[in-house]
ROSEMAR-194672 format. One record per residue (C-alpha): x, y, z; residue number from 1; residue in three letters. Coordinates in steps of 0.001 Angstrom, whole numbers, plus 500000, padded with zeros to 6 digits. Each point is the difference from the previous one (the first is absolute). Example, Ala and Ser with C-alpha at 12.3 -4.5 7.8 and 13.67 -1.06 7.14 Angstrom:
512300_495500_507800_1_ALA
501370_503440_499340_2_SER
***
This chain:
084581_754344_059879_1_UNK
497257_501909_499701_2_UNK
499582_503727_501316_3_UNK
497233_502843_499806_4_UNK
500615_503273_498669_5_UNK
497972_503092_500967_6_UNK
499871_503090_497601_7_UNK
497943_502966_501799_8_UNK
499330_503002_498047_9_UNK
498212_503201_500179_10_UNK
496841_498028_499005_11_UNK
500361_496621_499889_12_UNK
501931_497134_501686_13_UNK
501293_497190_497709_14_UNK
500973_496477_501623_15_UNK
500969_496767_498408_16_UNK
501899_496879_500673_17_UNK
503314_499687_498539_18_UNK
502504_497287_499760_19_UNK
503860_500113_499794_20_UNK
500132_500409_496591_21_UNK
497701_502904_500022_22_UNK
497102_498602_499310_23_UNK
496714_501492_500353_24_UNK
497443_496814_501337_25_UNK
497218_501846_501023_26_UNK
498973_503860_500414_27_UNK
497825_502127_501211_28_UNK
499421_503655_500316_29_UNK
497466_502077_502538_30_UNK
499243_503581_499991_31_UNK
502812_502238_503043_32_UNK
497464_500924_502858_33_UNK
500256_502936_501255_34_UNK
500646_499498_503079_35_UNK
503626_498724_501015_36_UNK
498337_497057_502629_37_UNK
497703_498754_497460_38_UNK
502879_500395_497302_39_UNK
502214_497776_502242_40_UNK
497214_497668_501012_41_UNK
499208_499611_495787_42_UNK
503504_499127_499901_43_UNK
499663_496921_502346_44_UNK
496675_499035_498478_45_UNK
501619_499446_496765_46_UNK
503169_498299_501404_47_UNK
497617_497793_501800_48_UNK
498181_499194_496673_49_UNK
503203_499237_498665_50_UNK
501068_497665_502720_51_UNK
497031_497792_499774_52_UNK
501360_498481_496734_53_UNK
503652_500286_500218_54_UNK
502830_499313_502347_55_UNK
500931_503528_500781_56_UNK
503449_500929_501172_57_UNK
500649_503838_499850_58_UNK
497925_502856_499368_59_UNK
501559_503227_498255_60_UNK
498298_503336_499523_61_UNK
500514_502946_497632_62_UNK
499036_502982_500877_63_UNK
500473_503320_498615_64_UNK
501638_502297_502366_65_UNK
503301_500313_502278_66_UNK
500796_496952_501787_67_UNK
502599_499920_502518_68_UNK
503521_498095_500073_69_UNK
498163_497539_502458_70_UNK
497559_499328_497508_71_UNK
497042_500538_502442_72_UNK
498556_503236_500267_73_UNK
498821_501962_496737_74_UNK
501271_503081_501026_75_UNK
497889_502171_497488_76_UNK
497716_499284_497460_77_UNK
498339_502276_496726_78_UNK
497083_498530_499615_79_UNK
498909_497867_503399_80_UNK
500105_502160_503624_81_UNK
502917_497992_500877_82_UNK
502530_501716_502215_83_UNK
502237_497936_502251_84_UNK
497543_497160_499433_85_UNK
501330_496756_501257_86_UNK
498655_498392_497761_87_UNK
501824_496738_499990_88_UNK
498970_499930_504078_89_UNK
496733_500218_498711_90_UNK
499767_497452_497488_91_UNK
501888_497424_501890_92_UNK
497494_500460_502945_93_UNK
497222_499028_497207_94_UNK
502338_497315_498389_95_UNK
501611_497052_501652_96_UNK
502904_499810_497543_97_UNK
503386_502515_499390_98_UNK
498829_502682_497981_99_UNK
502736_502385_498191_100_UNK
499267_504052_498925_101_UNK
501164_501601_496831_102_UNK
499915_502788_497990_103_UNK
497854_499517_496803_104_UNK
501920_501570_497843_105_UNK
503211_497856_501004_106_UNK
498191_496707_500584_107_UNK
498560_500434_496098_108_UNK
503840_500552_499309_109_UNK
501302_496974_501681_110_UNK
497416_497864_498360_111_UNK
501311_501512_496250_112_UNK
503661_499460_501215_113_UNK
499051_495962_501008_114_UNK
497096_499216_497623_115_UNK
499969_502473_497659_116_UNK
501535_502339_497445_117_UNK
503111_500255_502273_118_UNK
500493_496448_500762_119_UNK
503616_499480_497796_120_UNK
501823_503358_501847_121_UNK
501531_500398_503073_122_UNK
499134_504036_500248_123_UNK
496648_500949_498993_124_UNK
498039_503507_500161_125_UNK
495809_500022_500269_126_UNK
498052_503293_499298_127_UNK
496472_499313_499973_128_UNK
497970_502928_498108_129_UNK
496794_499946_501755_130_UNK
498283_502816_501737_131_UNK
503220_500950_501464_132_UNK
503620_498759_499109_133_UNK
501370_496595_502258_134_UNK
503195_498747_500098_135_UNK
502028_496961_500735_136_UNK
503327_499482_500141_137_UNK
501616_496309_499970_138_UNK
503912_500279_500480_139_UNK
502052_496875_499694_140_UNK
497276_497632_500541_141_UNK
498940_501780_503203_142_UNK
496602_502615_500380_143_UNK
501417_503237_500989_144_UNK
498132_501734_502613_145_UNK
502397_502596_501458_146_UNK
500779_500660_504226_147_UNK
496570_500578_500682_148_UNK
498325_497479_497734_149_UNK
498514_502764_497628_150_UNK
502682_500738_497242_151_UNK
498877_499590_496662_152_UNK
497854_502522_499495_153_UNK
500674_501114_496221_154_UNK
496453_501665_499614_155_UNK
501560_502202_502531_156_UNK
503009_501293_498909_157_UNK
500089_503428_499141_158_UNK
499385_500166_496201_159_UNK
498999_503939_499704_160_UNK
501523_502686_502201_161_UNK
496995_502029_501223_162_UNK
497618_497735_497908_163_UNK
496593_498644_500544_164_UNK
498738_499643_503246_165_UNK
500058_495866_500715_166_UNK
498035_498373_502794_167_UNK
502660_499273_502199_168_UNK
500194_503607_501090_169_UNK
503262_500771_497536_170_UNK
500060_501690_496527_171_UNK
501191_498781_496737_172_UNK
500040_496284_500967_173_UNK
500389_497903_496684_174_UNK
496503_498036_500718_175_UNK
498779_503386_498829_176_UNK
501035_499877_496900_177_UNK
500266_495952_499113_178_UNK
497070_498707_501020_179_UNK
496658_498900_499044_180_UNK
498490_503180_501403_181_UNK
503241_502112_498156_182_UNK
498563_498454_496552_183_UNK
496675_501125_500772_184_UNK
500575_503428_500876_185_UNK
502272_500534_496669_186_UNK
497529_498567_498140_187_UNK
497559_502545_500991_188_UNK
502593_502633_499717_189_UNK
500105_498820_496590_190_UNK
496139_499866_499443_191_UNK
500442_503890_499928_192_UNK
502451_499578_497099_193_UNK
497153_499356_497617_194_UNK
502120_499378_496982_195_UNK
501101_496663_501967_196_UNK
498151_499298_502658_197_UNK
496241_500428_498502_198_UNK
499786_495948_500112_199_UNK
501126_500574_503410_200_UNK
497449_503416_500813_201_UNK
497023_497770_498504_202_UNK
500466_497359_502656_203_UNK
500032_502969_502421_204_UNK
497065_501477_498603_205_UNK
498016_496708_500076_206_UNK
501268_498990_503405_207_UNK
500870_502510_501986_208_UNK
503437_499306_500338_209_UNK
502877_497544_497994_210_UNK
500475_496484_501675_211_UNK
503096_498032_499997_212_UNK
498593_497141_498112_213_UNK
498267_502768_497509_214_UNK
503968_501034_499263_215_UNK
501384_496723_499642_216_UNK
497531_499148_497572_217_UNK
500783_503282_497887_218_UNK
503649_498670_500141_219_UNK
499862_497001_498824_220_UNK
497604_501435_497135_221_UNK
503121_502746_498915_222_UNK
498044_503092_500980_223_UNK
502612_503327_500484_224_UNK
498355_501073_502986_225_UNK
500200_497113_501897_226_UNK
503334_498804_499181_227_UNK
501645_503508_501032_228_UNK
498418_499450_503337_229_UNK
501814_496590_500132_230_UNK
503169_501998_498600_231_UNK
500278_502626_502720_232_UNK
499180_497499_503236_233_UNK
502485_496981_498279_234_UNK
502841_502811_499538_235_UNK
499514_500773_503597_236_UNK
500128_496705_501299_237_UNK
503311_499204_496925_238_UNK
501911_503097_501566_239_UNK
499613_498773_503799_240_UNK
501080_496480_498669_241_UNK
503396_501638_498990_242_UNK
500503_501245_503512_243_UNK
498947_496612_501516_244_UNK
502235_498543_497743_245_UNK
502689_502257_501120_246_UNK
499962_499121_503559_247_UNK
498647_496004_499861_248_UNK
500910_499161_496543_249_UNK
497358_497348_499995_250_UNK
500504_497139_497161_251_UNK
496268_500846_499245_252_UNK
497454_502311_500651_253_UNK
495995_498195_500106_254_UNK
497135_502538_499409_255_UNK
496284_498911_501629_256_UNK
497021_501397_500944_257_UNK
497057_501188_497894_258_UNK
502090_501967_497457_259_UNK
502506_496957_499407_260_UNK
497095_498484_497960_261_UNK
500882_501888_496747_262_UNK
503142_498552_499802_263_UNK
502289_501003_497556_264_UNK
497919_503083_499411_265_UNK
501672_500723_503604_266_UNK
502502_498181_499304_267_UNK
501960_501901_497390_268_UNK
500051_503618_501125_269_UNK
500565_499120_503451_270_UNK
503794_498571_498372_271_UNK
500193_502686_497578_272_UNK
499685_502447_503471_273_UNK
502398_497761_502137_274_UNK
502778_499839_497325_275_UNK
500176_503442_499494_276_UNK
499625_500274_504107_277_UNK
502925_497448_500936_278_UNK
503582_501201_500868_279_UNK
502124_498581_497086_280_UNK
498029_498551_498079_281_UNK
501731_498439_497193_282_UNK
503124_499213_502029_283_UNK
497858_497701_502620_284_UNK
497866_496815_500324_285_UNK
496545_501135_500231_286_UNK
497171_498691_501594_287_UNK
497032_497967_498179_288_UNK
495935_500507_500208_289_UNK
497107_498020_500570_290_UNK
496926_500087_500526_291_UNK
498700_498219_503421_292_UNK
498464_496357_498862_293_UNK
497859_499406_503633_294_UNK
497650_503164_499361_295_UNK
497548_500018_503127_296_UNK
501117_496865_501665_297_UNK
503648_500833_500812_298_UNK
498999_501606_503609_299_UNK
498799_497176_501102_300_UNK
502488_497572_498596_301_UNK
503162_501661_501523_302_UNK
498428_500505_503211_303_UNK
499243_496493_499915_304_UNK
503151_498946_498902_305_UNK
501837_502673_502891_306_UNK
497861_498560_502520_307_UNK
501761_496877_499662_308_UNK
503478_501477_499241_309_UNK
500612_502770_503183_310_UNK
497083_499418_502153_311_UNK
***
């Protein structure tokens, strides 16, 4: 049974056709318009496209933002002008099928937990290191959500009393300091350490400021600089893991987004931070890591696969 899953980001939207094994049989990706009517109306454009060729059932949409318990109005979004937007209303007036909403952060989650890295536990945790921090949480086979439909907000907790300012309006969330932007602002922290970040203040120097790619590839080439960065952000996200772990005590933890790429560059001092983090170590089962195996795809695949689950 085939189903279409809808990714919409910041930027772009990402659609494809996925089967029950999840299954990727065709894709496409447009860029977001700016406007929420035309974003909508791109929406059933591409669902439309889709349904020409296959026998569509479902269609399920990620979406970054709070979505309520009813799975039908985004009640907030960061980075589209999305405030009690009914959004499934609006799509299903464009679209003559079901169509099911859900967070991006837990739809790339659910499609880990049932495709994925997660897909032999029964209690999985997500953090996706992107621009900001998501989270997922999968509890006994089921996709937590909380009594409103927005729990799982890890990138949220408070990791720093009186820390940075975050963009949700609180300070000291831990998507300040475990995310792709958290590794680029140490590493130009570091740039001003010129005994190990002059790889690191050349890049700055040449291009006006140190991309997240530019990092990475210092990483994976050993430079000090660069791997320090990646030290200080992994330790941050390790040390909220042993929280997590206190209060879920997940089977495994998966790490995606941009970041997640390096592997077990990230890999190992993230687990070198949780162990020393987690209440009892030593005397407890522990949690494992991985790193997220569906990359860019798995918004669209758990949507797709939720669509035809819950909606």
């Amino acid at each position: 049974m085939l189903k279409v899953g809808i990714d919409i980001g910041g930027t772009k939207i990402a659609g494809g056709v996925v089967d029950e094994h999840g299954r990727i049989l065709e894709k496409l990706r447009v860029d977001t318009p700016a406007d929420t009517a035309n974003l909508a109306d791109a929406v059933g454009d591409m669902v439309r496209h889709f349904a020409a060729a296959h026998d569509i059932k479902a269609v399920g949409v990620a979406a970054a933002g709070f979505i309520d318990r009813d799975r039908a109005i985004v009640i907030h979004a960061p980075n589209i002008a999305w405030r009690n937007e009914p959004l499934k209303a609006s799509l299903e007036s464009r679209i003559d099928m079901p169509v099911f909403i859900e967070n991006d952060a837990n739809a790339a989650g659910w499609a880990e937990f049932r495709f994925g890295a997660g897909r032999d536990v029964s209690h999985m945790v997500m953090l996706t290191m992107g621009t900001g921090v998501g989270g997922a949480i999968v509890i006994d086979g089921e996709l937590f959500r909380g009594g409103h439909g927005i729990g799982a907000e890890l990138g949220h907790t408070r990791f720093v009393r009186d820390g940075l300012l975050c963009g949700c309006g609180q300070n000291g969330c831990l998507e300040k300091y475990a995310s792709g932007r958290a590794l680029q602002r140490e590493a130009n922290s570091i740039a001003d350490q010129h005994e190990i970040g002059s790889a690191l203040a050349a890049i700055r120097a040449e291009k006006g400021t140190i991309s997240g790619p530019a990092i990475s590839r210092l990483v994976l080439a050993g430079d000090a600089g660069a791997t320090e960065a990646l030290r200080r952000v992994a330790t941050a996200l390790g040390e909220a893991c042993g929280g997590f772990q206190a209060v879920l005590d997940p089977e495994l933890f998966v790490i995606g987004g941009g970041v997640a790429q390096l592997g077990d560059n990230l890999l190992a001092p993230v687990k070198r931070a949780y162990e020393t983090s987690l209440p009892g170590y030593g005397d407890r089962p522990v949690a494992e890591f991985a790193i997220a195996k569906l990359v860019n795809d798995a918004g669209l695949i758990g949507a797709a696969d939720l669509a035809l689950a819950e909606g």
